[in-house]
C-alpha positions as CSV (number, residue, x, y, z in Angstrom):
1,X,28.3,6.0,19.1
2,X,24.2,6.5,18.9
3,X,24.5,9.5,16.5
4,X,26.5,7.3,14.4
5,X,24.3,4.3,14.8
6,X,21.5,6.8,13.8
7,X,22.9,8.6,11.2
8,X,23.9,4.9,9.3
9,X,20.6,3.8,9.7
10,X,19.4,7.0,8.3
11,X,21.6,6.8,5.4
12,X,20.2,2.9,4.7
13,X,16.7,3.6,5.2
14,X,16.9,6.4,2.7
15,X,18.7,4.2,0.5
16,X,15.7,1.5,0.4
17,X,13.2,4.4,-0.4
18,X,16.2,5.6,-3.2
19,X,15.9,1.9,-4.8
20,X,12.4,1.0,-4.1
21,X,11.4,4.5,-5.6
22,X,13.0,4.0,-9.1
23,X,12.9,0.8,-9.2
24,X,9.4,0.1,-8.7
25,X,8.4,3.2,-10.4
26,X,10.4,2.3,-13.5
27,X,8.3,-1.3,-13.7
28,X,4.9,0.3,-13.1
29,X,5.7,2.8,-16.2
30,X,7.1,-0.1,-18.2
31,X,5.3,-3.2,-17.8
32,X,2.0,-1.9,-16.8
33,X,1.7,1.3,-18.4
34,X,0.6,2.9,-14.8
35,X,2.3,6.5,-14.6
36,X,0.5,7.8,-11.8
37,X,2.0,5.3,-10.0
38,X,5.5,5.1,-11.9
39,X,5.9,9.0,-11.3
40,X,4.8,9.3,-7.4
41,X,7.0,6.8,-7.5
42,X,10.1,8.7,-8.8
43,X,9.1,11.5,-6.9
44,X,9.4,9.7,-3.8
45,X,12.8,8.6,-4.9
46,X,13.8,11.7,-6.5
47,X,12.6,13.1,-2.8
48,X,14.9,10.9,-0.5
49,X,18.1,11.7,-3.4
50,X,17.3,15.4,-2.4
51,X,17.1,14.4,1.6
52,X,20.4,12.2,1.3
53,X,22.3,14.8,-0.6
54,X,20.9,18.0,2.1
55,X,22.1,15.7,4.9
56,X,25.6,15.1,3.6
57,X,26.3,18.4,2.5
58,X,25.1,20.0,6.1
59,X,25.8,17.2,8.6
60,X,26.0,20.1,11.9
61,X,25.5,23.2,10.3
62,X,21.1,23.5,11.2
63,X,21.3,27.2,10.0
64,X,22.7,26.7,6.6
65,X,21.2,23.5,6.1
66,X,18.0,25.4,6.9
67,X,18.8,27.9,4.2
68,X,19.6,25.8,1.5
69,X,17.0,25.6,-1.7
70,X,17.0,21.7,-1.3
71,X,15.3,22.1,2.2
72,X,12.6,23.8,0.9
73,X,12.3,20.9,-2.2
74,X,12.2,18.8,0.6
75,X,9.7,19.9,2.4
76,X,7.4,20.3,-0.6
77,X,8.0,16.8,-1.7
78,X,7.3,15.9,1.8
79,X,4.3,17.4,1.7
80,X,3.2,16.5,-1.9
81,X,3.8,12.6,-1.4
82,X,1.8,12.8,2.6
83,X,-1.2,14.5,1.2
84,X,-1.7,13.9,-1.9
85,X,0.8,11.2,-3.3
86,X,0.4,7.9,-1.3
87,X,-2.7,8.8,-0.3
88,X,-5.4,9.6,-3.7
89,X,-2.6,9.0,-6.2
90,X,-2.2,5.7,-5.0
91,X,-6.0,4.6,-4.7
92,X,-6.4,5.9,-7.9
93,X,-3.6,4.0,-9.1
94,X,-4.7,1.0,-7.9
95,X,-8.0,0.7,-9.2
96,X,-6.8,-0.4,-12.4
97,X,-6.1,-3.5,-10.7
98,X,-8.9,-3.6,-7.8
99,X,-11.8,-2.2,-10.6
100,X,-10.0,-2.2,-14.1
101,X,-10.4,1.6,-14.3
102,X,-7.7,3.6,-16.2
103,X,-7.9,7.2,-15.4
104,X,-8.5,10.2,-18.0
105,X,-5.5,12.6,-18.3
106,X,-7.9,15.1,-17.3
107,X,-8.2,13.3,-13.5
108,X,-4.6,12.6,-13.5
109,X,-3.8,16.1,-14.4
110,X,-5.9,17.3,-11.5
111,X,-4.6,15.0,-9.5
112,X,-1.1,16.7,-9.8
113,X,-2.4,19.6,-9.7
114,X,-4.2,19.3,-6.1
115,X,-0.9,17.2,-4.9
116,X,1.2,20.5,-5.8
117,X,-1.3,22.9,-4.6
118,X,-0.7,21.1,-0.9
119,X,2.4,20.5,-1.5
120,X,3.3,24.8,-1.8
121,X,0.5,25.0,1.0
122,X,1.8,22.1,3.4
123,X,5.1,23.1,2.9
124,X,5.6,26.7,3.8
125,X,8.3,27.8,6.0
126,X,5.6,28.6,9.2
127,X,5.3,24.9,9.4
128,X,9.0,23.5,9.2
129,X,10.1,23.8,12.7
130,X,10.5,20.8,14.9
131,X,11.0,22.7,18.0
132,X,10.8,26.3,19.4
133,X,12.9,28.2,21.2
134,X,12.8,26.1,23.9
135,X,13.4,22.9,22.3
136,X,9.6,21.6,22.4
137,X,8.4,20.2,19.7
138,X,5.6,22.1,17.6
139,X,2.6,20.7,17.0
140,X,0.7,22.7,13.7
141,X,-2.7,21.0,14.0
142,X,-4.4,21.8,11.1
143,X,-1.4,20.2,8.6
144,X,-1.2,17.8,11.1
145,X,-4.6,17.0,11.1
146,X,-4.7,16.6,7.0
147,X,-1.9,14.5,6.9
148,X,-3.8,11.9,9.6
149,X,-7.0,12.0,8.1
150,X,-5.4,11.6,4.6
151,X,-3.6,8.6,5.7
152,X,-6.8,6.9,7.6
153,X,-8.8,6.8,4.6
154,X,-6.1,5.4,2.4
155,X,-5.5,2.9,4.8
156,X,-9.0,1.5,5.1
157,X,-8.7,1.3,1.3
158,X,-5.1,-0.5,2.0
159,X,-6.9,-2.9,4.2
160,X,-9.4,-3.5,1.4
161,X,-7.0,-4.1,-1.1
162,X,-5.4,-6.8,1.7
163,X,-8.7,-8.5,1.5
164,X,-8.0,-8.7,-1.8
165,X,-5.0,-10.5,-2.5
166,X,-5.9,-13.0,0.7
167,X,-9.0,-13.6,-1.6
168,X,-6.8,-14.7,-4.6
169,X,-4.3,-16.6,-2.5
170,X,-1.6,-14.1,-2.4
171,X,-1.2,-14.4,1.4
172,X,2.1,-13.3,2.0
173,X,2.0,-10.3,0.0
174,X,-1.6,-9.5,1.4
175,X,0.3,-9.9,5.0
176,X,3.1,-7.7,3.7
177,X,1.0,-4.9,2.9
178,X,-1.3,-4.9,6.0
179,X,1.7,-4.9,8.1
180,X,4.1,-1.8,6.2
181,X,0.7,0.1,5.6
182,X,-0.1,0.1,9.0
183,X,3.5,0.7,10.1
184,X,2.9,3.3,7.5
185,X,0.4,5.1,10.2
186,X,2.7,4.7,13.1
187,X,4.9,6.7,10.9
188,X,2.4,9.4,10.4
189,X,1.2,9.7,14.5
190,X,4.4,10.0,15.3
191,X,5.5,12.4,12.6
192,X,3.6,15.0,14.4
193,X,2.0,13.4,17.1
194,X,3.5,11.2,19.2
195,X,7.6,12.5,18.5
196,X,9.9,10.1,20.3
197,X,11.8,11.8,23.6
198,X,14.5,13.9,23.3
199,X,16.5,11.8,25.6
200,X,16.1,9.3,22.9
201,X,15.9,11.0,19.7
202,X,17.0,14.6,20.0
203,X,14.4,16.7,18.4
204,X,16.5,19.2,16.8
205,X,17.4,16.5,14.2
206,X,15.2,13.5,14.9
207,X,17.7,11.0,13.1
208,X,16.4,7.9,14.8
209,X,12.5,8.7,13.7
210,X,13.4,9.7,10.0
211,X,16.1,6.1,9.8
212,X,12.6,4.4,11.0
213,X,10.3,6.6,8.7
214,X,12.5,5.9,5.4
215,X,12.8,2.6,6.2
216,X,8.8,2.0,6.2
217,X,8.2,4.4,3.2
218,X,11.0,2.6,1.0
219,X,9.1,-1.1,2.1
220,X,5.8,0.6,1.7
221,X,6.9,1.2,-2.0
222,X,8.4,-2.4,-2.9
223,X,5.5,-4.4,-1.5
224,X,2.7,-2.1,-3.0
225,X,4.2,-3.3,-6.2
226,X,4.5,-6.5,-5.6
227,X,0.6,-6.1,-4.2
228,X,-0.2,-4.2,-7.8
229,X,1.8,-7.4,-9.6
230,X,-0.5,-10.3,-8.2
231,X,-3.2,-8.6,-8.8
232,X,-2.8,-7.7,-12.2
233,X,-1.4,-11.1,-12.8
234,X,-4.6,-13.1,-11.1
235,X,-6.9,-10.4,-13.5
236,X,-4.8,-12.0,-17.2
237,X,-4.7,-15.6,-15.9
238,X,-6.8,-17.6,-18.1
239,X,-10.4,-17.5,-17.8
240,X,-9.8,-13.8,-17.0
241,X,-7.7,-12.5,-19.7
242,X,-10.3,-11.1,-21.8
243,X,-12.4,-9.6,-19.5
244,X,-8.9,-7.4,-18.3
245,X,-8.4,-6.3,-21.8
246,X,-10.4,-3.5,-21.9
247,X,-10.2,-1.3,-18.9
248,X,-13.3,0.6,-18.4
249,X,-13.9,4.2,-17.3
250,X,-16.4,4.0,-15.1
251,X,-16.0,2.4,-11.4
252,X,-17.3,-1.4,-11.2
């Protein structure tokens, strides 16, 4: 009864990230013309398709699950979106709303690149194991490490960009994203920190963390939209439209 309990709130937690991912993605590329957001967006998506169709194809068979191409892609995605994706892509991203700055392809291009060059690094077979031999979990400290750090600094930025929207009365979505970014970090300690007990969440598969980790990361994507959208809105209400015209290059 518990595996089953976990494994459907694995398979809806997934889901949210699925429709948050696309969704949200598509209307930053389409309304607002912001495709390093719109694409670490899809990625994310395109990530928890990969995870949702790995799962179902090797529900009990660890070994050939663990062989399978997509368990590599997922891994790499994994690691892409931790170090580099929701952490500098998404500041970046955001300033065109927080600073009117629009990035140069050249900065976005680096961007990518540095987000794929962890992603092959952060994602290498040495560091996909959950447990040894013995069934303890592993702890690789210097991924580990990255992955924290990464997500400390984005979230003082996250905390800023709260400020924010209390500032133009958007209190609601400014409590929203205080509350899923800092969730956001639980996820992270715990992802290799602080892994629930095996008596609760057997380690070998850790169903009950990952249900709990897509379910953050799929919220984490539809309410940093809706945090993007009042922003942008409160920068082209009138009095402000023209001074949001013209996004600068330079930092304000």
């Amino acid at each position: 009864m518990r595996d089953d309990i976990y494994a459907l709130a694995f398979l809806v937690g997934d889901v949210i990230m699925i429709a948050g991912g696309y969704w949200a993605g598509w209307k930053f590329i389409k309304q607002y013309g912001n495709y390093l957001l719109g694409l670490e967006w899809f990625i994310i998506a395109t990530s928890g398709v990969n995870f949702l169709i790995w799962a179902l194809r090797f529900p009990e068979d660890k070994a050939a699950g663990e062989a399978s191409p997509q368990y590599a892609v997922a891994f790499f995605l994994d690691a892409f979106s931790r170090s580099v994706g929701i952490t500098l892509l998404l500041v970046v991203g955001f300033l065109a709303v927080t600073h009117r700055y629009k990035s140069s392809v050249a900065v976005d291009v680096a961007i990518f690149a540095v987000g794929i060059g962890a992603g092959l690094y952060l994602g290498q077979s040495k560091f996909q194991d959950h447990v040894d031999d013995a069934g303890h979990h592993i702890l690789y400290t210097g991924p580990a490490t990255i992955y924290l750090v990464v997500n400390l600094l984005t979230l003082v930025f996250l905390v800023y960009l709260t400020k924010r929207l209390w500032d133009i009365g958007a209190t609601k979505v400014a409590i929203a994203t205080l509350l899923v970014s800092l969730a956001g970090t639980g996820i992270a300690l715990g992802y290799d920190f602080f892994p629930f007990p095996a008596s609760v969440d057997p380690l070998q598969d850790r169903a009950l963390f990952y249900a709990l980790a897509l379910t953050v990361w799929g919220l984490q994507l539809f309410t940093y939209f809706f945090a993007y959208r009042a922003l942008h809105d409160h920068n082209v209400a009138p009095g402000r439209a023209s001074e949001a015209v013209a996004p600068k290059d330079v930092l304000a």
